[in-house]
C-alpha positions in Angstrom: -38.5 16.9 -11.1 -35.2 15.1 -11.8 -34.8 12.3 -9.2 -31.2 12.0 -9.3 -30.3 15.5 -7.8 -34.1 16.4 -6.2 -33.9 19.9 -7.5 -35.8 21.0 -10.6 -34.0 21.6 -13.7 -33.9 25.2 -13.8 -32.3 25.3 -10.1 -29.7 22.8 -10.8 -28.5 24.9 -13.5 -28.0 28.0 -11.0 -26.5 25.6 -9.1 -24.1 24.4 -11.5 -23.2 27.9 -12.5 -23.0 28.9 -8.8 -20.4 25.7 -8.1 -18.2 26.5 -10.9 -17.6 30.4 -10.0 -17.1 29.1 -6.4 -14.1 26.9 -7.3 -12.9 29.4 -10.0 -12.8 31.9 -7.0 -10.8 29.2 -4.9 -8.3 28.9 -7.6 -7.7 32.6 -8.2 -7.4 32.8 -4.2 -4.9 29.6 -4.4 -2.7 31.1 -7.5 -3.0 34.3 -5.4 -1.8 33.1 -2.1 0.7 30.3 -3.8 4.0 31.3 -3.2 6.0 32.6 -6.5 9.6 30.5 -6.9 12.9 32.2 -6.1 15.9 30.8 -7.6 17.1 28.4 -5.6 20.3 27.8 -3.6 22.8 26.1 -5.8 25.1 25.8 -3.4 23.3 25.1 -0.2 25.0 22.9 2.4 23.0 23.7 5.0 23.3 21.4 8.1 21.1 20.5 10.9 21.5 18.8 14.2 19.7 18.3 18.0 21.3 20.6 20.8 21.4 20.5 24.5 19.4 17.1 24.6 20.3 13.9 25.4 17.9 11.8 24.5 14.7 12.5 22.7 11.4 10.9 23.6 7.8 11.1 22.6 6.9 14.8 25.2 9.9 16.3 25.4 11.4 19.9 24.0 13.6 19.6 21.2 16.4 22.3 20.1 17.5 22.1 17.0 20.5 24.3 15.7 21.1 25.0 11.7 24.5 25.9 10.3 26.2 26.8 6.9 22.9 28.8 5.9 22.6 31.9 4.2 22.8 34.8 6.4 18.8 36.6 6.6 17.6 33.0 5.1 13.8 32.8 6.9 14.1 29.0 7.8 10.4 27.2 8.5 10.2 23.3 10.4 7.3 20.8 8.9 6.2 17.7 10.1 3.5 15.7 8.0 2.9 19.1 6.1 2.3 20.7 9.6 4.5 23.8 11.1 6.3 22.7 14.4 7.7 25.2 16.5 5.0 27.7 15.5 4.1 29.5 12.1 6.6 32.1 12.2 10.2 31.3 10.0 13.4 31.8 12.2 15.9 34.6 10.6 19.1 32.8 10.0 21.8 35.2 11.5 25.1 36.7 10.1 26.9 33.7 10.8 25.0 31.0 9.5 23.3 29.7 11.8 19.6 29.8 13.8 17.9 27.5 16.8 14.5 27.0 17.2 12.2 24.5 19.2 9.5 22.3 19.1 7.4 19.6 21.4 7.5 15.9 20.4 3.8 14.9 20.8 3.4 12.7 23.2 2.2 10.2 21.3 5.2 9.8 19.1 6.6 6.6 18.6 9.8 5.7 18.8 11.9 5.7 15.1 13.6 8.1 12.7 10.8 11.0 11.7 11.5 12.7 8.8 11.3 17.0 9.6 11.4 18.9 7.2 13.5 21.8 6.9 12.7 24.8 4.5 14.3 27.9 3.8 13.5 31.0 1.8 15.6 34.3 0.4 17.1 32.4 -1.0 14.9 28.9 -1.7 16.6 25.5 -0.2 15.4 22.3 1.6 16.3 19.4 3.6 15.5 16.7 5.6 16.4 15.8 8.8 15.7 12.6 10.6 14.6 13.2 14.2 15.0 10.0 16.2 12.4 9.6 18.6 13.9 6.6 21.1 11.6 4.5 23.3 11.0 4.9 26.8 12.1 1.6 28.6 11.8 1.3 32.4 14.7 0.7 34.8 13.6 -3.2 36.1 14.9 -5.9 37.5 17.6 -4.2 40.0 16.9 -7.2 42.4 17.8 -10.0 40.4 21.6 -8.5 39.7 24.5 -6.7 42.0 26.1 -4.0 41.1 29.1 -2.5 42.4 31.0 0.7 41.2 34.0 2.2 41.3 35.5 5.6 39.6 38.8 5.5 37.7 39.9 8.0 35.6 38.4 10.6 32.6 37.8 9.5 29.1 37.0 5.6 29.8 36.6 3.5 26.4 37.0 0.0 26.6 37.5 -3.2 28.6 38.7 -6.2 28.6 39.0 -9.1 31.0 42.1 -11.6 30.6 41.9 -15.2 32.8 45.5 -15.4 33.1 46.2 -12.2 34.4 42.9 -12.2 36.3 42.7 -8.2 35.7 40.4 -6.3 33.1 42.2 -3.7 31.3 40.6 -0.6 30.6 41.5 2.3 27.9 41.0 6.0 28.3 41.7 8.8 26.2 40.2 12.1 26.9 40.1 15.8 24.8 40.7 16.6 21.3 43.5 16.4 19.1 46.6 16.0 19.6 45.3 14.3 22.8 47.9 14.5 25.6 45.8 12.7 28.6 45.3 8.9 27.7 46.1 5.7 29.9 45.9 2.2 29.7 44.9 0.6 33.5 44.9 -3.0 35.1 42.0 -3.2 37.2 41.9 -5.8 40.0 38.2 -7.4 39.0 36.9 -8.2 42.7 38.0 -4.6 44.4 37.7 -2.3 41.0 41.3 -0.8 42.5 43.3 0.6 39.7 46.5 -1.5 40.5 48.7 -0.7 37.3 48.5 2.1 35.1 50.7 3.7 32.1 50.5 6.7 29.9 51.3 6.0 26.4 54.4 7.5 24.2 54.5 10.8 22.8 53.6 11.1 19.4 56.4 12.5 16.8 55.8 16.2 16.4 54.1 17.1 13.1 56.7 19.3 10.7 56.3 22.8 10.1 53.7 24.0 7.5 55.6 25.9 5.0 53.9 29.6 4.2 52.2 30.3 1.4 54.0 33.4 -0.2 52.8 36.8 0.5 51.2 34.7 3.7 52.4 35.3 7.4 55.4 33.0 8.9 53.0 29.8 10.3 52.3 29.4 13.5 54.7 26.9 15.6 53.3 23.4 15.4 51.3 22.5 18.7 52.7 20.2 21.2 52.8 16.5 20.1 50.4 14.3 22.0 50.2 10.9 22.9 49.4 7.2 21.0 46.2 7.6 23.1 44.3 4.0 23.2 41.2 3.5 22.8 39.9 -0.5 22.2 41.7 -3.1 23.5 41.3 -7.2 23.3 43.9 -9.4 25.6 46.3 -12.3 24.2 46.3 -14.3 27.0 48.7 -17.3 25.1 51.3 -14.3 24.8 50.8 -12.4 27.6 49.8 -8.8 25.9 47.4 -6.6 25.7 46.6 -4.9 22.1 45.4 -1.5 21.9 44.2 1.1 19.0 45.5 4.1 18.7 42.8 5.7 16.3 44.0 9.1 16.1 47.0 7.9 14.7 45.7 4.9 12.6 47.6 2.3 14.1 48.1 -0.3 17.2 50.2 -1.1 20.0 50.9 -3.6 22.2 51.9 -3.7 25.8 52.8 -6.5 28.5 50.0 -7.5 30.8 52.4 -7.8 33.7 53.6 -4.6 33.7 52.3 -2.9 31.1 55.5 -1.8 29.6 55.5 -1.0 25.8 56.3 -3.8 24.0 55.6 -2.8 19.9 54.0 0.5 19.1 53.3 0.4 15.2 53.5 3.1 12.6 51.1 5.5 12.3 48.5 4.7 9.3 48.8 1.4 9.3 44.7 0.6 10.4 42.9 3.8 9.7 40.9 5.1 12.4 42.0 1.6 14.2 38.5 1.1 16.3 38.0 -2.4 17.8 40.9 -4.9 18.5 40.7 -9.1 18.9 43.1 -11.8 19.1 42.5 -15.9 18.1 45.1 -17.1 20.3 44.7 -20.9 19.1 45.7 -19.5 15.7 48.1 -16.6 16.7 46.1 -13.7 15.1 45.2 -10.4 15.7 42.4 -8.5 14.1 41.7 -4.9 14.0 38.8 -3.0 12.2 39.3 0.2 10.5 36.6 2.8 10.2 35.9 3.9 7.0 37.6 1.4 5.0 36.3 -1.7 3.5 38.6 -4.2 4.9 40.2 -6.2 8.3 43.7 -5.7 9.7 45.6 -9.1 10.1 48.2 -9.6 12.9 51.0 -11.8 14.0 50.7 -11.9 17.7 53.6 -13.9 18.3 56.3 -11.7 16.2 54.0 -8.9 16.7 54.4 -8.0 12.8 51.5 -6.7 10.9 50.6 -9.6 8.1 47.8 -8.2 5.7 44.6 -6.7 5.0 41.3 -8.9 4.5 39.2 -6.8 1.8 35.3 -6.7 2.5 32.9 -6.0 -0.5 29.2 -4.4 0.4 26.3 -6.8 -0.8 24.7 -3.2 -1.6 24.6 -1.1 -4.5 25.0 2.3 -2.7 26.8 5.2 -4.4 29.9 6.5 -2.5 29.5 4.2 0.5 31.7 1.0 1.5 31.7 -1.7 4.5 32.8 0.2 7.0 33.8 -1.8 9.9 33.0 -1.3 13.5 33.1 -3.7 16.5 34.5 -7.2 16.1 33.2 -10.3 17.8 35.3 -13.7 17.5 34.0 -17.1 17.8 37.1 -18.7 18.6 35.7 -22.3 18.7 34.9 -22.1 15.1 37.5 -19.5 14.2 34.7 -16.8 12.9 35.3 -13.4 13.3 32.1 -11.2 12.8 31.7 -7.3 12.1 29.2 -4.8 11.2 28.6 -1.8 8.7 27.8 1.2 9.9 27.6 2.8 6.7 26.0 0.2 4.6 23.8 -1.6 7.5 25.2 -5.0 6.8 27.1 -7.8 8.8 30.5 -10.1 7.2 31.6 -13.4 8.6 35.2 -14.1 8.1 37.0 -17.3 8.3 40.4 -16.6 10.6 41.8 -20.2 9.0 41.9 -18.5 5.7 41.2 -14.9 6.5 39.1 -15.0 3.7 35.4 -13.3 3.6 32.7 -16.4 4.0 29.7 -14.6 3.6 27.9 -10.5 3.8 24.4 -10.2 4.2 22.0 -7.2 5.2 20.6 -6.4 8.7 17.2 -6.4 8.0 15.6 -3.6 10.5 18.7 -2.5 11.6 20.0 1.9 11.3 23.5 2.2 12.0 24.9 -1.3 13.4 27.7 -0.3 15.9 28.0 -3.7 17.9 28.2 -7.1 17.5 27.7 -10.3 19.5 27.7 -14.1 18.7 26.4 -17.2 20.6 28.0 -20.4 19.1 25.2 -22.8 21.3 22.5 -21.0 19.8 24.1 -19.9 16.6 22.5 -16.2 17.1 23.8 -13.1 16.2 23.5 -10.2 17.9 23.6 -6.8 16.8 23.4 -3.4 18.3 21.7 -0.6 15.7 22.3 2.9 17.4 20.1 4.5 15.2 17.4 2.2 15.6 17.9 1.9 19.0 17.7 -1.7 18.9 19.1 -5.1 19.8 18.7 -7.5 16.3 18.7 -11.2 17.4 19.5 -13.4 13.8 19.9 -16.9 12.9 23.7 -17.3 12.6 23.2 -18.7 9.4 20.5 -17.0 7.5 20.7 -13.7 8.2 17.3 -13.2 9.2 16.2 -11.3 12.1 14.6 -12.9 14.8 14.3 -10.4 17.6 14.0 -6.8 17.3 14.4 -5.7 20.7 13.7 -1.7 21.7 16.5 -1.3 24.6 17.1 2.4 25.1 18.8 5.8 23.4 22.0 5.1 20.9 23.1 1.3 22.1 26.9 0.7 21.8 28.1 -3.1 21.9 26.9 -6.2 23.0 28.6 -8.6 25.8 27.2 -12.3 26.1 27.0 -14.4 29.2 27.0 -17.4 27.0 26.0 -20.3 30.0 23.0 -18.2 31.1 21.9 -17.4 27.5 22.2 -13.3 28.6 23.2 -10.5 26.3 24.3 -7.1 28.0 24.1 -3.9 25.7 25.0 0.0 26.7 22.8 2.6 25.3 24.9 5.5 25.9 21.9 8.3 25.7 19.8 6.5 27.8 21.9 5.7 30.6 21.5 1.8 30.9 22.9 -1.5 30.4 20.4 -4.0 28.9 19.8 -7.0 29.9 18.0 -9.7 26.6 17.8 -12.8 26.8 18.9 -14.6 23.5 14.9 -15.2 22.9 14.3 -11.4 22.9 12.8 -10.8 26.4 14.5 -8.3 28.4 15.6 -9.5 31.5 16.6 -6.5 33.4 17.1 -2.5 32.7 20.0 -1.3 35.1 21.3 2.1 35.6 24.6 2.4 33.9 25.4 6.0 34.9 26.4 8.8 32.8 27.2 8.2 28.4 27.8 4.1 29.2 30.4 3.1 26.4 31.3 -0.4 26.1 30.8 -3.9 28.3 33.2 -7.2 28.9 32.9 -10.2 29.9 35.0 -12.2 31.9 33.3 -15.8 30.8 31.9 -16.7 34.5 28.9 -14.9 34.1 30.2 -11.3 35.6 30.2 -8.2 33.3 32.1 -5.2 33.6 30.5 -1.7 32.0 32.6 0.9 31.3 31.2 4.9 31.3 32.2 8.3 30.7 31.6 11.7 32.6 30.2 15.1 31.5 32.4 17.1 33.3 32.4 17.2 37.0 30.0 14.4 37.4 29.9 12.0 40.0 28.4 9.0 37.9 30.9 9.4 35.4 34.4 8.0 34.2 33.4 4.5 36.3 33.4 1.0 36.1 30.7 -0.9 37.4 30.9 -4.8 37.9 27.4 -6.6 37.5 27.0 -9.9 38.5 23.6 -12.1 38.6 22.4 -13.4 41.8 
């Protein structure tokens, strides 16, 4: 009797022999099953993205819509190696493009889950990340009051000026050319629309000359309007600056009246996003998307001065510092901005308008907004895609506070004497209130697709929203003050 196995020697060898014809059987039945390899799709661009959900969280249905496939492509989802959605492939149609569903477990946590997406006839693959946001409470109602007030479609941004006592707000609404666009002067203790102006027509575009042999083109459409989108107040000067980022450029107006006082070429800041002013030094800063760099601004002779060139930290093929919202510390003339592309923050010096210093956002997917507190020296920074508030030490970089706060955050406001930070998370419906130690103070209802929040430095906050279509908690602006 061999003690090692307990069988005698005679059975473990018919037991050997009867082991090794079971696994060869399980490799024939594997080589048999296995699936043979097609030639794949060299040019595959296939393209997928969630439909008819806005917001996904851990239990709900997700719809998600392909496009750019290969008509009768048999398309299959896989999570972890697992089918969602079922076992049986969707048949990509004559166009293109398929829909199919699955249920988020309930037990999903929040983050960016990688499905993947396989096709066959002919053989492609990617990967999409599925963001799963967290599920955070409405709270703290009692402590703050909110009043609302509805204005007009297409709301943007907002921003309060001291001298004027008004906050201006932008609106632009449809797609290009976009004719229905207003800049408004909003009285900040009744919400009453008191001013309002639609901006200038846009030159028309020139005819398209016909290829030959090709039909006479079309007539150009009509022209639409420099429709404004951010805005920042000069209140040394007496204007209000605006972007006008379907035509890559600025303009500036007169709070008083709101007449037109400079409307710059188009071009000049492409896809011109955020807009802020040092008034001690007499500059004007605007951030254009997509390129790696910082408009400069007289605001006196309201004359465009140069561009401040940003370098990414990061070694990433075909990507650049893409800048998004701007943030000024005017009482140590520092003008911060984040990367959307490259998920980093730069600190410029507006004496020299010279780059001090990038540095990566450790935790943070797609940084949209940005905040700083000079008492505390914190930065804060809203991640859309991680659907996060980042709290970091001013000067190192590093991340203090990573604060869940709801569905695709926007921008950060900062009640700087109460130590308060206010962020809009557009699919979830809420302004955030943090506290610069990373608590969250309150979670308020913010009405439909919130957008952006100002400040008017006395501790009151104005959030701006947009509408989906008739809707009645659209297009408003909501004033929140602390009790």
């Amino acid at each position: 009797m061999d003690k090692q196995m307990g069988l005698p020697a005679r059975a473990q060898g018919r037991f050997a022999r009867t082991m090794i014809a079971a696994s060869l059987t399980l490799v024939l039945a594997a080589c048999a099953t296995s699936p043979a390899f097609e030639t794949p799709d060299a040019s595959f661009k296939g393209r997928v993205n969630v439909v008819e959900t806005p917001l996904v969280i851990a239990g709900t249905d997700v719809k998600l819509a392909g496009r750019d496939f290969k008509s009768g492509q048999q398309v299959q989802l896989s999570y972890g190696g697992a089918a969602l959605g079922g076992s049986t492939p969707v048949t990509v149609g004559a166009d293109g493009t398929f829909r199919t569903q699955f249920k988020v477990p309930s037990n999903a946590p929040a983050g960016l889950h990688p499905v993947v997406v396989s096709a066959t006839q002919p053989a492609a693959a990617l990967v999409y990340p599925l963001k799963v946001s967290p599920t955070v409470p409405l709270s703290g109602e009692d402590r703050f009051t909110l009043t609302s007030q509805k204005l007009t479609p297409g709301l943007y941004q907002a921003a309060y000026s001291a001298r004027a006592d008004r906050v201006f707000v932008t609106s632009a609404s449809g797609r290009p050319p976009v004719s229905q666009s207003e800049l408004l002067s909003i009285n900040p203790q009744t919400l009453a629309i008191e001013r309002r102006v639609k901006p200038a027509q846009t030159p028309p575009a020139p005819p398209r000359a016909a290829r030959p042999g090709a039909p006479a083109a079309a007539a150009p459409a009509a022209p639409g309007v420099y429709a404004v989108y951010g805005v920042g107040v000069d209140d040394a000067n007496g204007t209000v600056w605006v972007t006008n980022t379907r035509q890559d450029t600025v303009a500036v107006y007169r709070q008083s009246d709101l007449a037109l006082l400079k409307q710059f070429e188009p071009g000049l800041v492409p896809h011109a996003r955020d807009i802020v002013i040092d008034e001690k030094l007499g500059k004007v800063y605007a951030s254009p998307f997509g390129k790696p760099q910082i408009a400069v601004f007289d605001a006196k002779t309201l004359t465009f001065v140069k561009n401040i060139p940003i370098s990414t930290g990061r070694d990433i093929a075909d990507k650049e510092f893409a800048p998004m919202s701007l943030e000024l510390d005017r009482t140590n003339h520092k003008l911060y901005t984040v990367s959307l592309g490259t998920e980093e923050a730069a600190v410029i010096d507006t004496r020299a308008d010279k780059v001090d210093k990038v540095f990566m956002l450790e935790g943070a997917k797609s940084p949209i907004g940005v905040g700083f507190d000079a008492k505390t020296n914190r930065l804060l920074v809203a991640a859309q895609g991680s659907d996060s508030l980042l709290i970091l030490d001013g000067t190192t970089g590093k991340t203090l506070h990573d604060v869940k706060v709801g569905s695709g955050p926007l921008n950060v406001a900062i009640d700087h004497a109460r130590g308060l930070a206010y962020v809009p998370s557009r699919g979830a419906g809420t302004v955030t209130v943090v506290s610069l130690d990373g608590k969250i103070v309150a979670n308020l209802p913010a009405g439909s697709l919130p957008n952006h929040v100002a400040e008017d430095g006395k501790g009151t906050i104005f959030s701006i929203n947009k509408g989906r279509g008739d809707d009645a908690q659209g297009d408003r602006i909501t004033r929140i003050v602390p009790r």
